[in-house]
C-alpha positions as CSV (number, residue, x, y, z in Angstrom):
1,X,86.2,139.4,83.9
2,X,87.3,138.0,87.7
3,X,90.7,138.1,88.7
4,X,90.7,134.0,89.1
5,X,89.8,133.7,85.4
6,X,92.7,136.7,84.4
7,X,95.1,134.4,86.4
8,X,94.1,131.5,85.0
9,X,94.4,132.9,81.5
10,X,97.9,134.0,82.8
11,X,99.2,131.0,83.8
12,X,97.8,128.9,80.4
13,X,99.2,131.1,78.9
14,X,103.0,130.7,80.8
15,X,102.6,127.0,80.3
16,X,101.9,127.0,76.5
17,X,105.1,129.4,76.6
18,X,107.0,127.0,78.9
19,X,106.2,124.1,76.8
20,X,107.2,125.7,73.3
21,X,111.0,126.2,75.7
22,X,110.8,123.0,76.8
23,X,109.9,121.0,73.1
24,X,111.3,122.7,70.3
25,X,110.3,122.3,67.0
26,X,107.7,119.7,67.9
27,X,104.8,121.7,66.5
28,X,101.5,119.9,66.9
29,X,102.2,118.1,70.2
30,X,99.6,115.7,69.1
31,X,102.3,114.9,65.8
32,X,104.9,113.9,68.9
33,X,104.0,110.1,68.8
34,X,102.9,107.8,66.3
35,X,100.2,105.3,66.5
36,X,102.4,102.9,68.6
37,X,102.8,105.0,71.2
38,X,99.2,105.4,71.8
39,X,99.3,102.3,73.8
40,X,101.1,104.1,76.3
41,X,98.4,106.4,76.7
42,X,95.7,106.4,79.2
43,X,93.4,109.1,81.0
44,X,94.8,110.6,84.3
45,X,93.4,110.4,87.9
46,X,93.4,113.5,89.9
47,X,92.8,116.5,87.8
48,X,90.3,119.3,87.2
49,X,88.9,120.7,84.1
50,X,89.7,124.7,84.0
51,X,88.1,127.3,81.4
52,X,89.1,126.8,77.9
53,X,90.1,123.4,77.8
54,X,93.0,123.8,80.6
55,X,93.6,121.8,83.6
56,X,95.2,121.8,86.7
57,X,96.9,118.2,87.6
58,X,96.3,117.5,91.1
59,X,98.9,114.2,91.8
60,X,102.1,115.9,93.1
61,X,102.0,119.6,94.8
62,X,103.4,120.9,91.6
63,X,99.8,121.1,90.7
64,X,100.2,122.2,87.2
65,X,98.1,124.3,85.4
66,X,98.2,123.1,82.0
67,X,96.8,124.6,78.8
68,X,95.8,122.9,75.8
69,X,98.2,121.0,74.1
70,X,101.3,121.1,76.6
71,X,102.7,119.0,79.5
72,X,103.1,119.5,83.0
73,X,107.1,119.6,84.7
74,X,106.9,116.5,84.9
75,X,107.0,116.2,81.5
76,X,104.4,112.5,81.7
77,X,101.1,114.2,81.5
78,X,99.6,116.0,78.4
79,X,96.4,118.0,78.4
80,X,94.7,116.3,74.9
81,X,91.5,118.5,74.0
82,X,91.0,119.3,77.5
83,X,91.7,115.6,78.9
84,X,94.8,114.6,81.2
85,X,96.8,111.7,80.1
86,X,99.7,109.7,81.7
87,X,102.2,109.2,78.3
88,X,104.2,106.9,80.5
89,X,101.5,103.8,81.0
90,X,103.5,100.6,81.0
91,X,105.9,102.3,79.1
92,X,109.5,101.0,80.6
93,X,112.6,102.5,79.6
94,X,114.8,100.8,82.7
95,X,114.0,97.2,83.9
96,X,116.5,94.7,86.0
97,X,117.1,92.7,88.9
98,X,118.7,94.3,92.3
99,X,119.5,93.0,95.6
100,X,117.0,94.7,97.8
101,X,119.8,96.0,99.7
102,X,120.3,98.6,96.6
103,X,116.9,100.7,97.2
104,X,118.4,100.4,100.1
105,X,115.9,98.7,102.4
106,X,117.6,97.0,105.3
107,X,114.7,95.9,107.0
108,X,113.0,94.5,104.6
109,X,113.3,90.7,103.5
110,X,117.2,90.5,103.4
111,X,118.8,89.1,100.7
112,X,116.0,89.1,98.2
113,X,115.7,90.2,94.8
114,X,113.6,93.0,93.4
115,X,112.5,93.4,89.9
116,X,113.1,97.0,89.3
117,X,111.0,99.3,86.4
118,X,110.9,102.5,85.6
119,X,109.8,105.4,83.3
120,X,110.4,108.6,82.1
121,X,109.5,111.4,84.3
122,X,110.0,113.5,87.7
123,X,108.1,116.1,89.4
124,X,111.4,117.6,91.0
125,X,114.3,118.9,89.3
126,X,117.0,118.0,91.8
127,X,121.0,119.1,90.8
128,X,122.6,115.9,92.0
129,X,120.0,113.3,90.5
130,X,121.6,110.2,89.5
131,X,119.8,109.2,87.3
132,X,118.2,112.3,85.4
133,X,119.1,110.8,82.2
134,X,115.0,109.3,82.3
135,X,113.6,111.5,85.0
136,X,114.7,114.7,83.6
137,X,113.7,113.4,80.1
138,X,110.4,113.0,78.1
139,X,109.2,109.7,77.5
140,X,110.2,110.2,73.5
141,X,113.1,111.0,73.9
142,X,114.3,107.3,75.3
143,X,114.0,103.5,74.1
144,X,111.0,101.9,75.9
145,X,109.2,98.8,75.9
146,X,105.8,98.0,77.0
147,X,105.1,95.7,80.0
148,X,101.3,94.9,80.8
149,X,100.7,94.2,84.6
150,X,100.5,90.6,83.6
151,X,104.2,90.7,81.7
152,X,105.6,92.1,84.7
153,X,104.5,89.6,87.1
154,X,105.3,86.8,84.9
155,X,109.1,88.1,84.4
156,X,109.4,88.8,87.9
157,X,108.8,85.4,88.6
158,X,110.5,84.2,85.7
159,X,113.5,85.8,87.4
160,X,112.8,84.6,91.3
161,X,112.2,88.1,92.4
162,X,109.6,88.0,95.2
163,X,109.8,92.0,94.6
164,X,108.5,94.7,92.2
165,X,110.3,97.6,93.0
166,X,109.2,101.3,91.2
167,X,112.5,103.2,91.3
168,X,114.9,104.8,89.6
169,X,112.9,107.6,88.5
170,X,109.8,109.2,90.6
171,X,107.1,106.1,90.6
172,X,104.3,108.9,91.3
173,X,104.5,109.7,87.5
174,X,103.1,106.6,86.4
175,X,100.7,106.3,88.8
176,X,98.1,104.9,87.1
177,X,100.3,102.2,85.9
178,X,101.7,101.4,89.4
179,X,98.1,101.7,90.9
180,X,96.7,99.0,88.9
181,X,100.0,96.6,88.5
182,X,101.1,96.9,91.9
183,X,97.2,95.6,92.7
184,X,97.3,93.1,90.2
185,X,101.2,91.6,91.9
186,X,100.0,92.1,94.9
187,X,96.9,89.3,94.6
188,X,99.3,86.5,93.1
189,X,101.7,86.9,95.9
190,X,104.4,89.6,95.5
191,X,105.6,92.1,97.6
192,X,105.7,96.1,96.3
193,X,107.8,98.9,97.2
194,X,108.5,102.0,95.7
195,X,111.2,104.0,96.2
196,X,110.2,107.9,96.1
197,X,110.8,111.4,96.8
198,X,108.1,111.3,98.8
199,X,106.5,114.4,96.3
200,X,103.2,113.0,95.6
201,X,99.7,114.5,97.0
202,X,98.1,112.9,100.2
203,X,94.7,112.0,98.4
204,X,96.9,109.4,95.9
205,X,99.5,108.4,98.3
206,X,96.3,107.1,100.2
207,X,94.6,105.4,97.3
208,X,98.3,103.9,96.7
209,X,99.5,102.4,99.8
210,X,97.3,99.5,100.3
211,X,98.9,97.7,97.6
212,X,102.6,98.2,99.1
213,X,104.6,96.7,100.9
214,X,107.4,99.4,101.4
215,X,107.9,102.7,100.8
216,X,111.5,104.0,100.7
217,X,111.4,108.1,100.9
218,X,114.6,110.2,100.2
219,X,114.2,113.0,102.8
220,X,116.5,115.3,100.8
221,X,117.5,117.7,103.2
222,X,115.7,119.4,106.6
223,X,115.7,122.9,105.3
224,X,112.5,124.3,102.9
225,X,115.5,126.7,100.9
226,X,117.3,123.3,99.8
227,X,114.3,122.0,98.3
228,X,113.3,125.4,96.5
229,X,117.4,125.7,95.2
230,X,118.6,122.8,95.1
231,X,114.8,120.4,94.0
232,X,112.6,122.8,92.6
233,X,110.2,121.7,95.3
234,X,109.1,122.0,98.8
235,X,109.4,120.2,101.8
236,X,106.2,120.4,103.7
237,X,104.7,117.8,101.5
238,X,107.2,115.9,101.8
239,X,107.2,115.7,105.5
240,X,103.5,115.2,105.4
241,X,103.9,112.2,103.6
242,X,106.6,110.7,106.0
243,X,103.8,110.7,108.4
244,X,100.8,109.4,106.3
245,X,103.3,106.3,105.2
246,X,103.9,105.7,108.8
247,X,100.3,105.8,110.0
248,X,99.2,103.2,107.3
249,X,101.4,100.7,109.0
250,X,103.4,100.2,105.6
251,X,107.1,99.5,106.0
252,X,109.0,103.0,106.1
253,X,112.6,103.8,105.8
254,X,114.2,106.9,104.8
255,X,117.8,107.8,102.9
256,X,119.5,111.2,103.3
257,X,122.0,111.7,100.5
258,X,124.9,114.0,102.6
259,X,125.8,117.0,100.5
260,X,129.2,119.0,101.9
261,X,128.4,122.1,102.7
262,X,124.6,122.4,101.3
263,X,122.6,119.6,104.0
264,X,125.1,118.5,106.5
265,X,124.8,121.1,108.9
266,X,125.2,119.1,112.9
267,X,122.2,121.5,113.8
268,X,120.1,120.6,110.7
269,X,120.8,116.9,111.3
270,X,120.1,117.0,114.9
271,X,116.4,118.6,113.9
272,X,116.0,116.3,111.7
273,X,116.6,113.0,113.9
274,X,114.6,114.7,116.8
275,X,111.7,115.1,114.0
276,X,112.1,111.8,112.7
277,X,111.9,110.4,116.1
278,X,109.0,112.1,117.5
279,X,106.9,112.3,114.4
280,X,107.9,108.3,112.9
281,X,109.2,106.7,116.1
282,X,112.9,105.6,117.1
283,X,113.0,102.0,115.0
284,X,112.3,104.0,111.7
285,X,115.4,102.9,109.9
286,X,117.8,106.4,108.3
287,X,120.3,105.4,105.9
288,X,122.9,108.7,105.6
289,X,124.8,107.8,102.5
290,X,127.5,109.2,100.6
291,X,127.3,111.7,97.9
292,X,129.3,111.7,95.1
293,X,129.5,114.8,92.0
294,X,126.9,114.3,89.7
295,X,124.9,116.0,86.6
296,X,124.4,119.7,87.6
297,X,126.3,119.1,91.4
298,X,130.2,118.9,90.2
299,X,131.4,121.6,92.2
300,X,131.2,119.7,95.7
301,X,133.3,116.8,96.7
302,X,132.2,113.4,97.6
303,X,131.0,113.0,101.2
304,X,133.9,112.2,103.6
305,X,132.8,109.4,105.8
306,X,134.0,111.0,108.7
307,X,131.0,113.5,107.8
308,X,128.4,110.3,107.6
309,X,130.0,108.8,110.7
310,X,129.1,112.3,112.3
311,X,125.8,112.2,111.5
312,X,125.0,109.0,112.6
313,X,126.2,109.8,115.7
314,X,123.9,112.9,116.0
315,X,121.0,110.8,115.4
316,X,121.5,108.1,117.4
317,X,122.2,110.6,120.4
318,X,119.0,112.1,119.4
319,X,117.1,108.2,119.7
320,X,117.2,106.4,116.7
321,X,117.8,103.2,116.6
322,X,118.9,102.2,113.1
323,X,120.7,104.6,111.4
324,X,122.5,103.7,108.4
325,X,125.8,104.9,106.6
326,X,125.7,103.9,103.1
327,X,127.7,104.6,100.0
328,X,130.7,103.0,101.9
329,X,131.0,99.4,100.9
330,X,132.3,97.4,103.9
331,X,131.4,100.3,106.2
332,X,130.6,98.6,109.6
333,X,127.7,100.9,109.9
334,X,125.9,98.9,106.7
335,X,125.4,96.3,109.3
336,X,122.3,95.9,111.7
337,X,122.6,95.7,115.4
338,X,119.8,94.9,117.9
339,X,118.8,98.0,119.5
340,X,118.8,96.6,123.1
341,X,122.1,94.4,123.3
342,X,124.2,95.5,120.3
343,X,124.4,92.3,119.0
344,X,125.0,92.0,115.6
345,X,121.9,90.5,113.1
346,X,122.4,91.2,109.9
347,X,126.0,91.3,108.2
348,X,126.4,93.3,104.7
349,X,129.9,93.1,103.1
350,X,128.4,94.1,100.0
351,X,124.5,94.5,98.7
352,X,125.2,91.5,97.3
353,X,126.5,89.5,100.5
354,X,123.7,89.3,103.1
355,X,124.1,87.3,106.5
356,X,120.9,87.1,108.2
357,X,121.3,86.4,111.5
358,X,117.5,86.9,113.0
359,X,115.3,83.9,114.0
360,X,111.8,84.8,113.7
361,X,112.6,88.1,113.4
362,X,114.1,88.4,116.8
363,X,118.0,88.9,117.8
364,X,119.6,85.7,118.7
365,X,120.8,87.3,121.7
366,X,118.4,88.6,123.7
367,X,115.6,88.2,122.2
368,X,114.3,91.5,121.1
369,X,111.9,91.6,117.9
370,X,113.7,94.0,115.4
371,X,111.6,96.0,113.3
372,X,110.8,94.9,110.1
373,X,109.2,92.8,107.4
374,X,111.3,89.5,107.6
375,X,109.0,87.1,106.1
């Protein structure tokens, strides 16, 4: 027997393990849903058949093995008799309308309204998620309804969002549902964005971003130890994916969520702006926002501004040109100001309250095209 196919049996094994932890007293995973839910099944993209009916899932870097029977971490994708399948196809547990300010995408048609789905799912585990209520959970174990590509068009519309937004939970999960929908939205005239970790593999980030319009990434932290304690993850890919966003000319910006103590480091912050800088370029918008004690993360206090004011100042020492403190409603710093003459363009009291100021997508000063998507 080779050592690949001991390790393999090793690690089927650890996942049928992991998964008997991880659903209790389920039994047959094929008893977990009832004939209903079948319409939220549908095969998988990116995958590989193994020995004995396993696989190894090959959308996120996770890259679970998965035996027979069980589910990857993120919980969303189930080996049945040796076939992948997404569980979380159209199947929407969250769905409203937000200010696009909220994702938060400054640079990105001001004012307008985004209809905003999610799933069930995650392929991180991060301590301070805010919402891990659905991505920490399985898709039974929450209310969903089911919204075909056409449904979701017609109710964005229905509700004059020019938007779809994926968010809330990790849009990579239900990739083959935002593949196809954000396709079909995107040929009757309305704009895309997800708003992601960033944890997805390079071959379906590819395959995705023709049919968006924005990508918002939360660049967690600039240290590979925060992601492995603190996310359960790594964050080479993460970085990687910064860069293929960028090249495929889709619009990019990135949110740091400040942790006291675990990411807000001046040294860390200044790498992470010179990074940022050199590997995205200078008008790539950073939004440092404010953290506040949440699920597993209780033990560290909210973010004192002074500590976002800080950072901003690192980074725009360090060349950026838009950097962002958010979390502080009314925080002058929510505002946009033309790189070149300081003038201000956009005014945010609130995500809510949006004077834009730009004509043409220029500062009414001097001039200057700002960065963006404005029309």
């Amino acid at each position: 027997m080779s050592r690949k196919r001991v390790l393999d049996m090793g690690m089927c094994a650890a996942c049928a393990f992991a998964a008997e932890i991880l659903l209790p007293s389920c039994g047959n995973i094929e008893s977990l849903f009832s004939s209903t839910d079948d319409v939220f099944r549908v095969r998988a993209r990116y995958w590989e058949s193994l020995q004995d009916r396993a696989v190894r899932c090959m959308l996120c870097p996770n890259e679970c093995l998965i035996a027979e029977g069980t589910r990857g971490r993120c919980r969303t994708r189930e080996n049945r008799r040796g076939v992948l399948e997404s569980l979380v196809y159209s199947r929407i547990v969250a769905a409203h309308v937000d200010p696009i300010e909220k994702k938060p995408l400054n640079h990105f048609l001001p004012g307008s309204r985004a209809f905003s789905i999610a799933t069930t799912g995650c392929g991180l585990a991060c301590r301070f998620c805010q919402n891990w209520q659905i991505s920490q959970s399985r898709p039974e174990d929450q209310s969903a309804e089911r919204i075909t590509k056409e449904g979701l068009v017609r109710r964005s519309k229905e509700s004059s969002s020019t938007v779809i937004a994926y968010t809330y939970n990790e849009p990579a999960v239900q990739f083959e549902y935002l593949l196809e929908s954000a396709r079909y939205a995107r040929e009757r005239g309305l704009r895309t964005v997800i708003i992601s970790s960033g944890y997805i593999n390079a071959a379906p980030l590819k395959e995705l971003l023709p049919h968006l319009s924005a990508v918002k990434i939360d660049l967690k932290a600039f240290r590979d130890q925060f992601y492995r304690n603190i996310c359960s993850g790594t964050i080479a890919p993460v970085k990687r994916n910064l860069e293929i966003v960028r090249a495929s000319g889709v619009w990019l910006e990135i949110v740091v969520l400040v942790i006291p103590t675990l990411n807000d480091a001046p040294q860390e912050i200044r790498e992470m702006a010179r990074w940022i800088r050199t590997n995205l370029g200078a008008h790539t918008p950073v939004h440092f926002t404010r953290f506040y004690p949440m699920y597993l993360l209780t033990n560290v206090p909210p973010t004192p501004v002074s500590t976002l004011e800080r950072c901003r100042e690192i980074a725009v020492a360090e060349g950026l040109q838009y950097v962002y403190v958010g979390n502080v409603p009314g925080h002058r710093f929510e505002n946009s100001y033309c790189h070149v003459c300081g003038t201000l363009v956009i005014r945010r009291t609130s995500i809510f309250s949006v004077e834009n100021r730009l004509i043409g997508g220029a500062c009414p000063s001097c001039g200057t095209m700002i960065p963006g998507v404005w029309s």
